[in-house]
Every structure is written in C-alpha cells, then in structure tokens.
N, C-alpha and C positions, 0 to 999 in steps of 0.2 A: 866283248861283243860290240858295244857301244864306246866309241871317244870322242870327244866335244872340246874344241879345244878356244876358247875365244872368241865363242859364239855370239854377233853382232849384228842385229838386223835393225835397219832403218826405215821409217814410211816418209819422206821427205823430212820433217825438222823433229818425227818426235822416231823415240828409240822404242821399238817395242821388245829387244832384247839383247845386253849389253854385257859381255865381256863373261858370256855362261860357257865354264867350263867342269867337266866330271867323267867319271870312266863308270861302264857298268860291265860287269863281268859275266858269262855266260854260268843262264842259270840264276842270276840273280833279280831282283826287280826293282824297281825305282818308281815311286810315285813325285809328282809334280803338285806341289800344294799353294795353291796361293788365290788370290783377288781373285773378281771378275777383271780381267785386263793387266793381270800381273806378267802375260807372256807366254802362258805353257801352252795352248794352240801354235804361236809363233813358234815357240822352242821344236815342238814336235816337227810343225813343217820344215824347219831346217834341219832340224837331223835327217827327216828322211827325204832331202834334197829339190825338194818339190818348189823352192823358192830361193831366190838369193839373198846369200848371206856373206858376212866377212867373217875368217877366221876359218877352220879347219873341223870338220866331220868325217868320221869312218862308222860302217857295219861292217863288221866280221874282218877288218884291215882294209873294205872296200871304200874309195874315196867316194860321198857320197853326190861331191858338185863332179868331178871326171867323171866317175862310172857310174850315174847314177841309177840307169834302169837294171845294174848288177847289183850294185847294193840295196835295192827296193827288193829285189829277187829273194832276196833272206828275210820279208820283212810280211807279218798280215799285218793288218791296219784295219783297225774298227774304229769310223769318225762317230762325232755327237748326234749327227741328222742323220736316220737312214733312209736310205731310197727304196724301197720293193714297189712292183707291180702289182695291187693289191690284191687283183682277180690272178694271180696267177699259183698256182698248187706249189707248196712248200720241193718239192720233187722237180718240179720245171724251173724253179729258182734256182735250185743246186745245178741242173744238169745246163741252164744257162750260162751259168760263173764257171760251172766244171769245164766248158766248151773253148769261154774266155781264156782260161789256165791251162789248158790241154792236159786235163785231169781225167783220168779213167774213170766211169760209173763207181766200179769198187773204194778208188781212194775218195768220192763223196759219202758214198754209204759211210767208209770212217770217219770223217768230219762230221758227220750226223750225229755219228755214237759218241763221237770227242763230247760234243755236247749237250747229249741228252735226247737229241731228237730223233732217234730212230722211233717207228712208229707212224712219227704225224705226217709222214710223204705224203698221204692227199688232202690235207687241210690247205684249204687257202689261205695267202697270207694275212688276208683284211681279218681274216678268224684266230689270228695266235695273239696270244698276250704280246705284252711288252715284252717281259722278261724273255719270250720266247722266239718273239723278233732278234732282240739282242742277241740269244744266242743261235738265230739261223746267222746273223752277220759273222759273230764270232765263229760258225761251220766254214763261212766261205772265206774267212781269213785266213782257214787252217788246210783248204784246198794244197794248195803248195808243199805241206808240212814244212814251214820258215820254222828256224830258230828263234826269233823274236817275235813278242806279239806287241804291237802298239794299241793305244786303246786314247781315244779323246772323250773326256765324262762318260765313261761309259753305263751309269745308271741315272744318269741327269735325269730323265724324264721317265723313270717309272717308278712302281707304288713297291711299298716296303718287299713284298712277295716276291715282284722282279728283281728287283737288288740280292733279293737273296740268290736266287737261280743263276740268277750270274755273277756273282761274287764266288758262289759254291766252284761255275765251272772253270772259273779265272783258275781258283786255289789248286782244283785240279790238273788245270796246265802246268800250272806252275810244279805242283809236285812231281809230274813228268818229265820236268828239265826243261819249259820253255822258258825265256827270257822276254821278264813283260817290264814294259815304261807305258805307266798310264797318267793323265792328268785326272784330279779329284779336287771336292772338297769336302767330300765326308771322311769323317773320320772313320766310321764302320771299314769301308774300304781299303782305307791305308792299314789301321791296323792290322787290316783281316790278309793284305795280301801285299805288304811291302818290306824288302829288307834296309831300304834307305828313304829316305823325304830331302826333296829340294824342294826350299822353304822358298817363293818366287814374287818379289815384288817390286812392282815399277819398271819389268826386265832383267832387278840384278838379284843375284843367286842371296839371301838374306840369311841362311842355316842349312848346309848340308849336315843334315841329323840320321835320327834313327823312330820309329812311331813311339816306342818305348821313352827316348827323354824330349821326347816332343809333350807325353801326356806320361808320366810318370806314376800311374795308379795302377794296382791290377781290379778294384775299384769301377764301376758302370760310370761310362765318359758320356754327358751329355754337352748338349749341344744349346746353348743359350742367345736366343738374339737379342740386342740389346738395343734400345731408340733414345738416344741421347735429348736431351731439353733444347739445342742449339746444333745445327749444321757444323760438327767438326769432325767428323766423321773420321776423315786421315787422320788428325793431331791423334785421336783419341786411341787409333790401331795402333800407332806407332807406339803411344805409349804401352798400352797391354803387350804389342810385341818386347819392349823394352824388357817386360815384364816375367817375361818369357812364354804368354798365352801364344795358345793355335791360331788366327785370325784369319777370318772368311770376308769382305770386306763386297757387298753384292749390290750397295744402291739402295737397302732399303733394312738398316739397320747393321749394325756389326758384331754376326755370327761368330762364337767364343765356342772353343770344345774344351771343357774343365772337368774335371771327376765332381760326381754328383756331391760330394761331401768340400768343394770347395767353388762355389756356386758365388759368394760374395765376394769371392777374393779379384776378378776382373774388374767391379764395381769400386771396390778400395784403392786399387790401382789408378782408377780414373778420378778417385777423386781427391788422390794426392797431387793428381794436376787441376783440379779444379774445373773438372769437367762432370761435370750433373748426368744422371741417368734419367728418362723419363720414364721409361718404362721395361719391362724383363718378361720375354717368351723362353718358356722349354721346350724345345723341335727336335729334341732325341734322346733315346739311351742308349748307350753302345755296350757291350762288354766287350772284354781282349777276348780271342777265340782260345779255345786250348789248345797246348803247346803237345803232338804228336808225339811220342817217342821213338 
C-alpha cells in the first residue's frame, strides 16, 4: 500500500526527516513512535504529498509528488486539531463533507455506522464528546471508502473514555482490511492497534520493531515520567534507548513505558551513566489487548 523510499525533508539548515525508508503492506498498520519533534507529522506530510520532499513515495503504486491528488484519492486522513462548526448538527457536517466528496446520503449513513454514530444525526457538534468528535472525523475520512486511513495523534487531546471509543473504532477498521499509519505516543494505542513501530528520532528511523519486543511483557505496561536532578534530558533518552526503553521525550520530563514489575530498571539504566533521578510519576497502566482467534 505504502512505499517510502529515502524520505528526506529539510526546513532550511535543520532536517526534520532524513533518509526514512519502509514498505507497508495492505491490510497492515504501522504506528510512528517517537519525540515531540522526532518527525512523524513531517513523515506523514510526505507521504501523503502535501509538501516537498527528496526521495521517492507511492499509495497503492501512486507517485505521490506526480500524481498527487490520485494518490490522496486512496487516502482519509484524520489530523491532530479538528475543525467542526460547532453550532452545526452532526448530519449537516456529514452531508457538507458528503457534498465536498460527491458522496451519496447513503454512503454517509455508512460512515456514521463505521463508527458508531448512527443515532446522533441531530446533536450539535459543540454537544459530542471528544471521543466522539474524533470519530465523526474518522466518518468523514471514510466518506471515500480509501484503502488507507492516516491518522496524526489521533487521541492526543481526550480523556481516557475517548481513547477508548476510538481505539475500539480504529481496531475495527482495521479488522475490516483498512490500512492504518498513525503517529502515537501511547503505548495503549500501539499495542492495541499496530503490526509494526517505527521507532523516530531526530528524523532518523531509530528501530523498525514490532509493539511486542518494543515492551516484551504480557504483563500491565505503564507509563512512568521521569524529572531528572539536571537538564540532560537527550544524553539521558539516549541512554535508556541504548537500553532498549520505549522513550517519550515531551519537554517536561522523560516519559518510559516499562511493564509494571520493572519500574527501576530505566532508573538503573541512568545511573550507570551517572545521571541522577529527581523525581518518578506513574501516568498509566496499559494491558496487551486479547489476541482474537
């Protein structure tokens, strides 16, 4: 579905994405793991052609810098910030975007039921939850019915509840046969709905892995921030990645996803480089979802 060949973008002298190359197969999903500013915003905007870049991208064998409004054609896309008109009825949003897409009444009604929201046609949208904004975005991504869904943070900014509702609807796409690349940093996410991780920082590809030997526990994976004695904040990711830790790296402490029963071991890690800890927050428990047969 997806091929990435030497993916290179520049902002005048700094690189915000250097030499990312991987193939995603239809059907498959691929999460994008890294910093704030490791590059998976940038990554996505090049793949799906919307900025220049050096190096080579396809959708579906579509060149995405030559054909790009062809290969977007294959593509929803749900970004981090969403736009709705807040006074306007869950039903006049679809039937707006359905207009946009030259989508029939009928295929919105399915895109409703894809995700849940049949029913709420006359709620306005300042009245739905997060979760449930999220997934009116995710209806109108699916107008088209694309093969691929893109997704940027796509729980960033809602409360545990909403995570759920739309991780639920992801896993459902997914088990439908769509082809999702989303950027994350929870871990719930990745595990709950990825068959690969590209591990992303400073722009270059650090670990293409699997969520399984990313966190190797079947074990409840939390999520620990950690506030160092001294501003070393890089030296010290670097080291726990050395280490083989998950690293979240956000500006205000450095976020560890470890199985609950190896909680010190980031801590040990760092202070075989002699890097002090000041302080230890717990901000998650995760478990691995069960495995379908």
């Amino acid at each position: 579905m997806i091929t990435a060949t030497n993916i290179t973008k520049k902002f005048g002298r700094i690189t915000a994405v250097s030499s990312v190359s991987f193939e995603l197969a239809d059907g498959a999903s691929l999460a994008l793991w890294g910093s704030n500013g490791a590059g998976k915003t940038t990554l996505i905007r090049c793949i799906l052609g919307v900025c220049r870049f050096q190096g080579r991208a396809s959708i579906g064998g579509i060149d995405v810098r030559r054909r790009g409004r062809h290969a977007r054609a294959l593509v929803g896309y749900v970004p981090q910030e969403l736009a709705f008109h807040d006074d306007a009825r869950l039903a006049s949003a679809m039937a707006f975007f359905a207009g946009l897409r030259r989508a029939t009444p009928a295929t919105a009604a399915r895109s409703l039921a894809a995700v849940g929201l049949t029913g709420h046609e006359r709620k306005r949208v300042r009245d739905l939850s997060g979760g449930m904004k999220q997934r009116l975005a995710l209806a109108i991504a699916l107008l088209s019915d694309p093969p691929l869904i893109v997704l940027d943070e796509p729980t960033s900014n809602l409360d545990a509840a909403g995570r759920g509702e739309v991780v639920h609807t992801l896993r459902a796409l997914k088990q439908a046969g769509k082809t999702l690349i989303f950027a994350s940093h929870r871990p719930d996410e990745v595990i709950s709905l990825a068959d690969r991780v590209l591990v992303l920082e400073r722009g270059r590809v650090e670990r293409d892995t699997t969520p399984a030997e990313l966190w190797p526990t079947e074990k409840p994976v939390q999520v620990i921030r950690l506030h160092l004695a001294m501003a070393r904040e890089e030296d010290a990711a670097e080291a726990l990645r050395r280490a083989g830790h998950a690293v979240h790296l956000n500006g205000d402490g450095l976020c560890v996803a470890v199985a609950r029963d190896r909680k010190a071991e980031p801590i040990s890690a760092l202070a075989l480089h002699r890097i002090e800890v000041r302080d230890i927050e717990v901000l998650d428990d995760v478990r691995f979802p069960e495995v379908q047969p």
